[in-house]
OpenMM code with the backbone's topology and positions (N, CA, C; nanometers):
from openmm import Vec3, app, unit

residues = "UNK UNK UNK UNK UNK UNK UNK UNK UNK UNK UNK UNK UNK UNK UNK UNK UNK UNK UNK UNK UNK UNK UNK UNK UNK UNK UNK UNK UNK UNK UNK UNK UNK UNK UNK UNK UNK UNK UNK UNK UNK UNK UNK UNK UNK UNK UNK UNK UNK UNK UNK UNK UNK UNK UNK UNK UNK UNK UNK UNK UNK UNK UNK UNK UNK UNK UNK UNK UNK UNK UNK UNK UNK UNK UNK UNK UNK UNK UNK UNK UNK UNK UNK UNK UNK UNK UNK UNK UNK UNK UNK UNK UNK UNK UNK UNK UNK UNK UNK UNK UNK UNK UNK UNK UNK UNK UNK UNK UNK UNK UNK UNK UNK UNK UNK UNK UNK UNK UNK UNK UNK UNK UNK UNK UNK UNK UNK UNK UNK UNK UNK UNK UNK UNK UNK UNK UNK UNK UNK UNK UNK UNK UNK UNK UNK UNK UNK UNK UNK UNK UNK UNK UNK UNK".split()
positions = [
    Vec3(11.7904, -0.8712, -1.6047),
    Vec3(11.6877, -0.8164, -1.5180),
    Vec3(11.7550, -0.7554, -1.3953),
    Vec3(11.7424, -0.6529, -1.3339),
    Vec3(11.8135, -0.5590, -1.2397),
    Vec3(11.6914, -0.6120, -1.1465),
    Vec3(11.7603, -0.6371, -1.0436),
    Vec3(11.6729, -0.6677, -0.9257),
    Vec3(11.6973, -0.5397, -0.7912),
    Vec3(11.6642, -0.5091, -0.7365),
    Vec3(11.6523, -0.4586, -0.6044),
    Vec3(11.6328, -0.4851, -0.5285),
    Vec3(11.7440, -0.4982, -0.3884),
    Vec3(11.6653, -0.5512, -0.2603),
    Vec3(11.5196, -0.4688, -0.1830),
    Vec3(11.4510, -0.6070, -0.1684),
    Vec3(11.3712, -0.5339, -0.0910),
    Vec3(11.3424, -0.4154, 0.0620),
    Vec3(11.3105, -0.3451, 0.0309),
    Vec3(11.2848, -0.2548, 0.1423),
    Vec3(11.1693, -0.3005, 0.2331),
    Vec3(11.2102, -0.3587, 0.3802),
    Vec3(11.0652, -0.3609, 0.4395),
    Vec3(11.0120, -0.2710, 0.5273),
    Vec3(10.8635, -0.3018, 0.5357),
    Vec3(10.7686, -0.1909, 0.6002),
    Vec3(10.8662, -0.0930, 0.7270),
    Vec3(10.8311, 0.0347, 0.7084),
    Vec3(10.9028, 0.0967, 0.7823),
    Vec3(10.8842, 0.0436, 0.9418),
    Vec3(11.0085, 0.0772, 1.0142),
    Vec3(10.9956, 0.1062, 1.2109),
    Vec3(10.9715, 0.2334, 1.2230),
    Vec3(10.8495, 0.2729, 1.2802),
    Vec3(10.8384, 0.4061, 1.3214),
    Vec3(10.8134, 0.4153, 1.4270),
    Vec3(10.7816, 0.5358, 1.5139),
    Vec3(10.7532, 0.5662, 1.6333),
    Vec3(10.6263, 0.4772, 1.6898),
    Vec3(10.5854, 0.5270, 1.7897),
    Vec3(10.4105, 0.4805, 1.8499),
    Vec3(10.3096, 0.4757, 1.8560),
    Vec3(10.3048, 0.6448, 1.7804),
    Vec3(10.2088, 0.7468, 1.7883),
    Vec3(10.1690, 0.7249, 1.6193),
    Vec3(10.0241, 0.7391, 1.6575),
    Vec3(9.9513, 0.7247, 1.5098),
    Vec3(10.0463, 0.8261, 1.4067),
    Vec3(10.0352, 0.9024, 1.4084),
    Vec3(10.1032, 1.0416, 1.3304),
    Vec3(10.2285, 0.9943, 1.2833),
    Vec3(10.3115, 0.9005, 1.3709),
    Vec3(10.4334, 0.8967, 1.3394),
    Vec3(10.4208, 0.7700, 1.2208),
    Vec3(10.3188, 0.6674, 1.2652),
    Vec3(10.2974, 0.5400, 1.2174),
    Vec3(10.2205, 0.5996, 1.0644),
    Vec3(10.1592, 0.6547, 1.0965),
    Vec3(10.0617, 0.7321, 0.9322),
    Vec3(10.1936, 0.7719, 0.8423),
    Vec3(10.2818, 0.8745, 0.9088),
    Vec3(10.3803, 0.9955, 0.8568),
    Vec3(10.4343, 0.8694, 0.7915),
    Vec3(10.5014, 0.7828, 0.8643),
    Vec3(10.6309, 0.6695, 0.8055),
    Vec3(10.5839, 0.5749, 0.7078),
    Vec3(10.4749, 0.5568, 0.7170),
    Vec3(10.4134, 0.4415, 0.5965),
    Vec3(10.3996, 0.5414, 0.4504),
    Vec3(10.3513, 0.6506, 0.4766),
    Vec3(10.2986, 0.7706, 0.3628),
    Vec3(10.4990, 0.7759, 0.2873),
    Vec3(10.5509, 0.8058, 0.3960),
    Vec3(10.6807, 0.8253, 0.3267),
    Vec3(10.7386, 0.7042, 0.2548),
    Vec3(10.7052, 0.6078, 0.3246),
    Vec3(10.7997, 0.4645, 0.3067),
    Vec3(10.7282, 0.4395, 0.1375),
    Vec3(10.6054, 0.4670, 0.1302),
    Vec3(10.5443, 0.4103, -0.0194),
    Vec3(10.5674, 0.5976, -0.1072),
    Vec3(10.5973, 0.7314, -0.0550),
    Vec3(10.6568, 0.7811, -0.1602),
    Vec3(10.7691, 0.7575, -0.2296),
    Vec3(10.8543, 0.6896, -0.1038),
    Vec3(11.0094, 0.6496, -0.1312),
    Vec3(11.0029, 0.5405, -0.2469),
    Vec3(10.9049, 0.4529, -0.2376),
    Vec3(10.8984, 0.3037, -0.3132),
    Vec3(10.8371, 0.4231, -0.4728),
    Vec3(10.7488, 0.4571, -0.4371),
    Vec3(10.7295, 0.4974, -0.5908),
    Vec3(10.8139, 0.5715, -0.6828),
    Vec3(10.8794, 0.6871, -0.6314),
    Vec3(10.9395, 0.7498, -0.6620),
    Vec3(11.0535, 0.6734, -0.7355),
    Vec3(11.0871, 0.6018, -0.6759),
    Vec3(11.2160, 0.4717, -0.7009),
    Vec3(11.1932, 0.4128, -0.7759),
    Vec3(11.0609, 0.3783, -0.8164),
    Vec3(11.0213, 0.2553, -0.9473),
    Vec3(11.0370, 0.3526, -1.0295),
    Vec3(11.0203, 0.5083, -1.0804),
    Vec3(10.9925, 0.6114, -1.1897),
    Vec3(11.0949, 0.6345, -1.2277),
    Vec3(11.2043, 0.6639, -1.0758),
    Vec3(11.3255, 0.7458, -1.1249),
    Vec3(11.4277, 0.6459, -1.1641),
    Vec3(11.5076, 0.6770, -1.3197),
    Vec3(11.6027, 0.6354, -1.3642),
    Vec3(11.4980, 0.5455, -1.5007),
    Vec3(11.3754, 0.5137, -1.5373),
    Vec3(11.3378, 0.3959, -1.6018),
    Vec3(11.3310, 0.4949, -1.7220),
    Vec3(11.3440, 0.4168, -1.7973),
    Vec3(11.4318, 0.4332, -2.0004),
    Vec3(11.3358, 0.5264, -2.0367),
    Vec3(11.3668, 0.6483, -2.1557),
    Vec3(11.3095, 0.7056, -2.2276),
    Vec3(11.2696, 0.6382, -2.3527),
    Vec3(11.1750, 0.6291, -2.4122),
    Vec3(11.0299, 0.6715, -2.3763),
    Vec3(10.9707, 0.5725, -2.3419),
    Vec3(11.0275, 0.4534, -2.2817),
    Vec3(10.8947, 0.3243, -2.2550),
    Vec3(10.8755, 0.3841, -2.1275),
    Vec3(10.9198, 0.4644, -2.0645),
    Vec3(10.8369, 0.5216, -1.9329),
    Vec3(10.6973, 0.5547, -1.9814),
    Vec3(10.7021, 0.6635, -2.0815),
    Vec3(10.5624, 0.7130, -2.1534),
    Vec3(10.4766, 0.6198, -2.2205),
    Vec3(10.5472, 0.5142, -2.2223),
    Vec3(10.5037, 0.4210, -2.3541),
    Vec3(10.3548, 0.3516, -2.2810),
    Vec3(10.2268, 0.3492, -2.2954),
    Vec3(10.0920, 0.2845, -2.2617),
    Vec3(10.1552, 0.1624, -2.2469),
    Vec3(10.1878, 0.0952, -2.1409),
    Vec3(10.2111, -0.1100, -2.1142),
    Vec3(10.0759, -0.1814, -2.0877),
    Vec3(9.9714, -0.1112, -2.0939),
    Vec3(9.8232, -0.1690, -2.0493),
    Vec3(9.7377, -0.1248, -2.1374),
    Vec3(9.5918, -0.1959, -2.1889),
    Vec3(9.5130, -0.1630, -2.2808),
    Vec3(9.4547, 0.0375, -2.2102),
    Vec3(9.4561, 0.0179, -2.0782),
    Vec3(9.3581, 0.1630, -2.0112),
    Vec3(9.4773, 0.2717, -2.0673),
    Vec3(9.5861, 0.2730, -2.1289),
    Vec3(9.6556, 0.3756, -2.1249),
    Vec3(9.7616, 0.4131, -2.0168),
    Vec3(9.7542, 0.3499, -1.8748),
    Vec3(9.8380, 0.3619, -1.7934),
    Vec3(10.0217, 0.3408, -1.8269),
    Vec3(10.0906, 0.4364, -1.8165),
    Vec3(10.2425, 0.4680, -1.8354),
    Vec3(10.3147, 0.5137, -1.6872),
    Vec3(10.4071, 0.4517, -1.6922),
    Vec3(10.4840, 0.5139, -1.5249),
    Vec3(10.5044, 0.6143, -1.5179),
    Vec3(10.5425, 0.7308, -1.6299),
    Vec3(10.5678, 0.8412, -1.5904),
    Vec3(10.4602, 0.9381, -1.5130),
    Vec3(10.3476, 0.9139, -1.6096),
    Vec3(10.2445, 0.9472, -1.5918),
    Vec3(10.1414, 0.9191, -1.4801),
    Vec3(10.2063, 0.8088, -1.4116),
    Vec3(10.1469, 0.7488, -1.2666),
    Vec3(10.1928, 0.8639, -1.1675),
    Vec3(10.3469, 0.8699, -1.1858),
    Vec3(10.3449, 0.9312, -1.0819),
    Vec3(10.3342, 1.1169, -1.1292),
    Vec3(10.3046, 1.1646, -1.2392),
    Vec3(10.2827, 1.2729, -1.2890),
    Vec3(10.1391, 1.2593, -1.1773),
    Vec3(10.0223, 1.1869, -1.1890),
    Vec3(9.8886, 1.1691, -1.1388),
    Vec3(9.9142, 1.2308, -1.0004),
    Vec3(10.0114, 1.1024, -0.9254),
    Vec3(10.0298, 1.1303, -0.7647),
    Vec3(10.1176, 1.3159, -0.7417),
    Vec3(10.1534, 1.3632, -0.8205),
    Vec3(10.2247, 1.4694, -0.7846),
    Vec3(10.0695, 1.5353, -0.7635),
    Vec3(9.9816, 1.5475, -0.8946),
    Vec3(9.8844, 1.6151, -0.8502),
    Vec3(9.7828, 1.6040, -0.7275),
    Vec3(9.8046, 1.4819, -0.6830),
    Vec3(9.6924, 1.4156, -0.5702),
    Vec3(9.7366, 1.5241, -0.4622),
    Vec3(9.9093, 1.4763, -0.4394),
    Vec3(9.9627, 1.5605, -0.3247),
    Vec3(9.9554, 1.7023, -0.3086),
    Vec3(9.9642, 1.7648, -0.4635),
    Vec3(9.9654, 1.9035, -0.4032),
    Vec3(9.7711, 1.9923, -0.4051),
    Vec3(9.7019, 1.8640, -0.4301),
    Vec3(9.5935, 1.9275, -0.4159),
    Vec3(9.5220, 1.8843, -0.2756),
    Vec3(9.5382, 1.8050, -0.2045),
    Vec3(9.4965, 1.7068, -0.1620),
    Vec3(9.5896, 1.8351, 0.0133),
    Vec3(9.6858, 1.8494, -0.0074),
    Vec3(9.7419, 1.8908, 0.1212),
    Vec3(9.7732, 2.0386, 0.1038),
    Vec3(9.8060, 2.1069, -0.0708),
    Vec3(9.8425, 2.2507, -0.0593),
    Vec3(9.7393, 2.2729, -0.1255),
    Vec3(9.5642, 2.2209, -0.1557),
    Vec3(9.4758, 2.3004, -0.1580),
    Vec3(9.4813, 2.3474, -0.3027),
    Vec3(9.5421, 2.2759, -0.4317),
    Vec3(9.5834, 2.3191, -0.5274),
    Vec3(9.4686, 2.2601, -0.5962),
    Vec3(9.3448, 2.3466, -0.7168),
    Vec3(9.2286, 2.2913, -0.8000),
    Vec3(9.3029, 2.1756, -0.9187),
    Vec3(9.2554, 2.0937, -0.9544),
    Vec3(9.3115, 1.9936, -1.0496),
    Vec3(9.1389, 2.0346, -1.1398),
    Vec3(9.2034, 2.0973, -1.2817),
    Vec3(9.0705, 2.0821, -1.3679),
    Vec3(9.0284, 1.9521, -1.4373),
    Vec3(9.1229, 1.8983, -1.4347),
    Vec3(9.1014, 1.7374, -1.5311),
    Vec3(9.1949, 1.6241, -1.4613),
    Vec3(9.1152, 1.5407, -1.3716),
    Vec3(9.2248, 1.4331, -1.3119),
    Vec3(9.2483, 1.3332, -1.4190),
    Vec3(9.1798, 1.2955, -1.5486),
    Vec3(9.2030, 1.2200, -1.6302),
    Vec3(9.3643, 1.2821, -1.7335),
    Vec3(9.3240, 1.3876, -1.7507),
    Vec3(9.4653, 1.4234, -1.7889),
    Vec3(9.5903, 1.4754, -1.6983),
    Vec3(9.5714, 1.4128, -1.5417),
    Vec3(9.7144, 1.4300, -1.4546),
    Vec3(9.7428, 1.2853, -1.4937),
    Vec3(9.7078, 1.1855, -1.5411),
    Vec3(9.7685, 1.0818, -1.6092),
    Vec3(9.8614, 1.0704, -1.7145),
    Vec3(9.8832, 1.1522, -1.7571),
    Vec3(9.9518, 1.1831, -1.8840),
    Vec3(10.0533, 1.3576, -1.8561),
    Vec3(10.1799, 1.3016, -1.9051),
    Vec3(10.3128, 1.4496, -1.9643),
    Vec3(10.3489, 1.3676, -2.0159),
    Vec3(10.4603, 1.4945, -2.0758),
    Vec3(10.5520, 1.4667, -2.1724),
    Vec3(10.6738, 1.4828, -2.1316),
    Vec3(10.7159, 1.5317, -1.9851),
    Vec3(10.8463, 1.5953, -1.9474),
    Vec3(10.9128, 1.4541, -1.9156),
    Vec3(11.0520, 1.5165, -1.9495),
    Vec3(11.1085, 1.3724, -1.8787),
    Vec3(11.0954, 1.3203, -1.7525),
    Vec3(11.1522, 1.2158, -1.7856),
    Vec3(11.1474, 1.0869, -1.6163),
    Vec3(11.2067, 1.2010, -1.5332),
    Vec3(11.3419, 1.2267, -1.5407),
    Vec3(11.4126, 1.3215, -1.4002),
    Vec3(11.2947, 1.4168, -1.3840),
    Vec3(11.2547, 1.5169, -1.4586),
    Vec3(11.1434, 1.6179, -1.3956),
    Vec3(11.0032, 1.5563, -1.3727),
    Vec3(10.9593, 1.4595, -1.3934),
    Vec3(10.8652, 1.4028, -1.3701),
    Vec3(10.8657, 1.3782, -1.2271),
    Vec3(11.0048, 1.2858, -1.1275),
    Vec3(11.0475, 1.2593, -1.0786),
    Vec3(11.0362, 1.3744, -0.9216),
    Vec3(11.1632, 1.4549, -1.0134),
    Vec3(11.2018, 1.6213, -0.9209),
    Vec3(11.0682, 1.6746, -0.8738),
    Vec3(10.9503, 1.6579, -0.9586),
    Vec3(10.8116, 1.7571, -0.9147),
    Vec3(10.7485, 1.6837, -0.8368),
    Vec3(10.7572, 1.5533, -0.8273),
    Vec3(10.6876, 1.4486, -0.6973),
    Vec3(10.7387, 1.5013, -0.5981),
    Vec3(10.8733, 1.5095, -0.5805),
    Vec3(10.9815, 1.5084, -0.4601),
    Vec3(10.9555, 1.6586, -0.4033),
    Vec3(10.9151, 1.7478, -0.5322),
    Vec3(10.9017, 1.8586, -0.4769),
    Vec3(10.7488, 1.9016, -0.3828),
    Vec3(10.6393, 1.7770, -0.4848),
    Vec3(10.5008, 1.8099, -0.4048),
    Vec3(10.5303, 1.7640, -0.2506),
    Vec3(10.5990, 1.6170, -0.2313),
    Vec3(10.6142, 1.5567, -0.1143),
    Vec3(10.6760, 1.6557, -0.0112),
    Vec3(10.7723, 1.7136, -0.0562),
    Vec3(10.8455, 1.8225, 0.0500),
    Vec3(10.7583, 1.9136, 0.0790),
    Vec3(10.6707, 2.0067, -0.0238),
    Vec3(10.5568, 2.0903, 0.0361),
    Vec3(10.4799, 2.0350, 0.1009),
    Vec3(10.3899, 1.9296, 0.0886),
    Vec3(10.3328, 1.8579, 0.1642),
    Vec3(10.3565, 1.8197, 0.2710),
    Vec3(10.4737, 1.7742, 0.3260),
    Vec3(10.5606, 1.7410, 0.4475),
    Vec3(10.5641, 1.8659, 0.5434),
    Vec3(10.5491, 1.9943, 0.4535),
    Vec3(10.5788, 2.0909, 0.5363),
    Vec3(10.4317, 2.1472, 0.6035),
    Vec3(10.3166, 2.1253, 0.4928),
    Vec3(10.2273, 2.1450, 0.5373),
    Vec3(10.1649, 2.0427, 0.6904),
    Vec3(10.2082, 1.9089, 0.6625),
    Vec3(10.1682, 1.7881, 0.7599),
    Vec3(10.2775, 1.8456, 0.8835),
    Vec3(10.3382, 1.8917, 0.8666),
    Vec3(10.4510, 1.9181, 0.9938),
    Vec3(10.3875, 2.0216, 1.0934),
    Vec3(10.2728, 2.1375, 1.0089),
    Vec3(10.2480, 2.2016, 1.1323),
    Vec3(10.0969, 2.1689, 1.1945),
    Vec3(10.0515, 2.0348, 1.1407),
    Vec3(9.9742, 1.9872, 1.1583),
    Vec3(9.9939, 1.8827, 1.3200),
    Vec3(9.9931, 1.9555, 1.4299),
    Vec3(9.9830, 1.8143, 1.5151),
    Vec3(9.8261, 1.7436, 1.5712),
    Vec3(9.7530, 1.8103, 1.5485),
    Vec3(9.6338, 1.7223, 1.5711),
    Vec3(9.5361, 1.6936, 1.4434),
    Vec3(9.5447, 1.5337, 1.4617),
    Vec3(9.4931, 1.4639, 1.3243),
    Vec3(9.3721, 1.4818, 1.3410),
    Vec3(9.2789, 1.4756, 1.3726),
    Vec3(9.1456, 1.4747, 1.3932),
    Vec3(9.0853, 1.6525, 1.3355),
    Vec3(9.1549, 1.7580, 1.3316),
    Vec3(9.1647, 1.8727, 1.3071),
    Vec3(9.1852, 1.8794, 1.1392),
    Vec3(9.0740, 1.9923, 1.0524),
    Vec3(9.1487, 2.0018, 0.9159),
    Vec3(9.2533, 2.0370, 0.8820),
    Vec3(9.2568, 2.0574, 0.7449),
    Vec3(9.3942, 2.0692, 0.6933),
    Vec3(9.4464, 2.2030, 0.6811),
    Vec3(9.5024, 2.2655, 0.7581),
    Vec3(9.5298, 2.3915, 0.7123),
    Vec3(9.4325, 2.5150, 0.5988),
    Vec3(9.3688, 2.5931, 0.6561),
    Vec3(9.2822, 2.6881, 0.5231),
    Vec3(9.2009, 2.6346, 0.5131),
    Vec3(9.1428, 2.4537, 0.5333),
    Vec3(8.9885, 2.3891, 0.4935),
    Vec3(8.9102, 2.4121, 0.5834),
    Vec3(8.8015, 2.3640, 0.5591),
    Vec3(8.6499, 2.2798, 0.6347),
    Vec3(8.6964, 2.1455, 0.6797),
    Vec3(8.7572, 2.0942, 0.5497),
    Vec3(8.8284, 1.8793, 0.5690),
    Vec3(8.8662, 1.8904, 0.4505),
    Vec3(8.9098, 1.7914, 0.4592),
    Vec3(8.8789, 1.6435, 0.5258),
    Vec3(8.9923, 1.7155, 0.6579),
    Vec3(8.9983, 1.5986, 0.7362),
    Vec3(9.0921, 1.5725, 0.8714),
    Vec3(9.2262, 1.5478, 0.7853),
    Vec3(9.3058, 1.5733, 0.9155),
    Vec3(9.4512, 1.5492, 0.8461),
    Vec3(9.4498, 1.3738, 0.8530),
    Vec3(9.3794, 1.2743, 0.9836),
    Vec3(9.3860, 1.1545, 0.9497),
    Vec3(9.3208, 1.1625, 0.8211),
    Vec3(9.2434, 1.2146, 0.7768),
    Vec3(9.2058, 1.1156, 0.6363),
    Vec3(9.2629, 1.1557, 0.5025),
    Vec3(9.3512, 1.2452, 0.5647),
    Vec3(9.4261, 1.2780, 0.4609),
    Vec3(9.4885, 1.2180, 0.4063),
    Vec3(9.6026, 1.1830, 0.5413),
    Vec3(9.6960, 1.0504, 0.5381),
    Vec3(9.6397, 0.9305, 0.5038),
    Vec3(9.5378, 0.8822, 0.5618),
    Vec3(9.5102, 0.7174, 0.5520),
    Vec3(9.4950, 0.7273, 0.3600),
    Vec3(9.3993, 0.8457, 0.2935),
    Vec3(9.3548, 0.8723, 0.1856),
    Vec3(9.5063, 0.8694, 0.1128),
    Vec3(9.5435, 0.9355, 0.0802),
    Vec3(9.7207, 0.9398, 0.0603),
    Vec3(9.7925, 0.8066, 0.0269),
    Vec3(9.8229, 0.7750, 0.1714),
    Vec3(9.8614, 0.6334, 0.2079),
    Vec3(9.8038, 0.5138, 0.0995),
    Vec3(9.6484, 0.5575, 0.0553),
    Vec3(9.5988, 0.4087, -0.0349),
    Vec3(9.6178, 0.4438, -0.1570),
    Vec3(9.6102, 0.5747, -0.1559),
    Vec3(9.6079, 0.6181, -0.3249),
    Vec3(9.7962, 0.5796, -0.3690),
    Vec3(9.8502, 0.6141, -0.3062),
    Vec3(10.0160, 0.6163, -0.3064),
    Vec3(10.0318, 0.4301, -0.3414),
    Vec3(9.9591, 0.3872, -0.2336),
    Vec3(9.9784, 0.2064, -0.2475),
    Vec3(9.9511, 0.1917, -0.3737),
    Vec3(9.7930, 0.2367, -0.3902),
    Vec3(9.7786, 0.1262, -0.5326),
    Vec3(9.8507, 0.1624, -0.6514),
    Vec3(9.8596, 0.3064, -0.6425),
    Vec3(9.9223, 0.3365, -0.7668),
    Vec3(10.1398, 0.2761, -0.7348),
    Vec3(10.1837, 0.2691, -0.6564),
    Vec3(10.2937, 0.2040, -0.6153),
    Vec3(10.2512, 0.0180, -0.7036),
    Vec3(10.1831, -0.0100, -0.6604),
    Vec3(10.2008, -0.1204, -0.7180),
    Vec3(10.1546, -0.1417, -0.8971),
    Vec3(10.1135, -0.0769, -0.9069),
    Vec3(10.0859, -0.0264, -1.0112),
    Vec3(10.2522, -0.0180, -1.1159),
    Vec3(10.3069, 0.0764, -1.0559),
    Vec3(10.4517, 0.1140, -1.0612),
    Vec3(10.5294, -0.0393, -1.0750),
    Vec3(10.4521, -0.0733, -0.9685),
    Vec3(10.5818, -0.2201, -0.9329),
    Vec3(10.5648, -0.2640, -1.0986),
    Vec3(10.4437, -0.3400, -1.1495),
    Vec3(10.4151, -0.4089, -1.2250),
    Vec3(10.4733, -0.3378, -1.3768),
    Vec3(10.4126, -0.1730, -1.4006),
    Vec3(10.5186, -0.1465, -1.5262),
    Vec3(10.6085, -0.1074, -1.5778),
    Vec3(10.7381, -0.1116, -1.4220),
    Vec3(10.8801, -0.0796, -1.4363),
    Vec3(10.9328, -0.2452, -1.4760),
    Vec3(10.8459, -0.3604, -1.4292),
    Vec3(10.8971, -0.4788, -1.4873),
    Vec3(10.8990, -0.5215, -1.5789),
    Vec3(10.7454, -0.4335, -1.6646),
    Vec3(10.7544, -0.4769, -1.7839),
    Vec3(10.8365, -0.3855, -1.9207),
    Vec3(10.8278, -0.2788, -1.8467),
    Vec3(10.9830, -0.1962, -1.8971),
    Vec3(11.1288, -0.2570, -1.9102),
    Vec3(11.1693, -0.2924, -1.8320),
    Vec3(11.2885, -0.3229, -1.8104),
    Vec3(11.3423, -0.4334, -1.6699),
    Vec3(11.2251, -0.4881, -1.6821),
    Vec3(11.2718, -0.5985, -1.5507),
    Vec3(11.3413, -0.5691, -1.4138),
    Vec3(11.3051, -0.4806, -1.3943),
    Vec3(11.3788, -0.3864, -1.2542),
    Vec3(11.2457, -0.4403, -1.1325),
    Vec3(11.2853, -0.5241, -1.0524),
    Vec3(11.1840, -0.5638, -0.9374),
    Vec3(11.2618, -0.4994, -0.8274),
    Vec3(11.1962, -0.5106, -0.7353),
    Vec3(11.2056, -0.4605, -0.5725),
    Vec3(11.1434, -0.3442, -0.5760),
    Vec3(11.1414, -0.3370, -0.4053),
    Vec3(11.1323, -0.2187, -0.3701),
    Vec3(11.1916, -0.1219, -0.3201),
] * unit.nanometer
topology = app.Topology()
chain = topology.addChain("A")
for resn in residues:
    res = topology.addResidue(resn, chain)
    for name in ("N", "CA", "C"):
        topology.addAtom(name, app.Element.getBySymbol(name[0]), res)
């Protein structure tokens, strides 16, 4: 069983923005980390009766992010649960929504204000929204990279 030390909750700045920004990152960092490197094909492989697979978790969250902050239509959220590409590009396209996203939240300094091009939501509820969806599906992650291959931490 490959263990990992744990990572704890980030130190961030003072300021809500900074405290939102660092938690949002600290649980992309954790997910991303449970996906990247775990075995072909029990990544894809269903470990739960609902169909849920890690690759495909975070295939889901790539779409959350780039619709959610670059305004991108998702026609079927039941099928952002599911690819076929490998773990590394599965991986690379999270990292890549997170960086667009980052760039979009960067010229964002007042939270209470929408998101760039919207009506809303607010950029806080973007983040806080983000932030829970990222958690649950992170733990989510936690639970079927262990039953993959016994890889704990965060």
């Amino acid at each position: 069983m490959a263990r990992r030390r744990d990572t704890p909750p980030p130190r961030t700045g003072s300021s809500e923005t900074e405290v939102l920004r660092g938690f949002l990152d600290y649980l992309r960092t954790s997910v991303a980390a449970k996906v990247d490197g775990a075995p072909e094909p029990e990544a894809h492989t269903a470990m739960v009766p609902s169909g849920t697979n890690l690759a495909g978790l975070l295939n889901h969250l790539t779409f959350v992010e780039r619709s959610l902050f670059l305004g991108e239509t998702v026609k079927s959220w039941p099928s952002t649960f599911r690819t076929k590409d490998n773990v590394a590009d599965v991986v690379a396209r999270y990292r890549e929504a997170v960086k667009l996203a980052n760039e979009v939240l960067d010229s964002c300094p007042d939270l209470a204000a929408a998101l760039p091009g919207r009506d809303g939501p607010s950029v806080r509820w973007a983040l806080t929204h983000m932030i829970e969806e990222t958690g649950r599906h992170a733990g989510h992650a936690d639970i079927l990279r262990e039953l993959i291959d016994g890889t704990t931490g965060r």
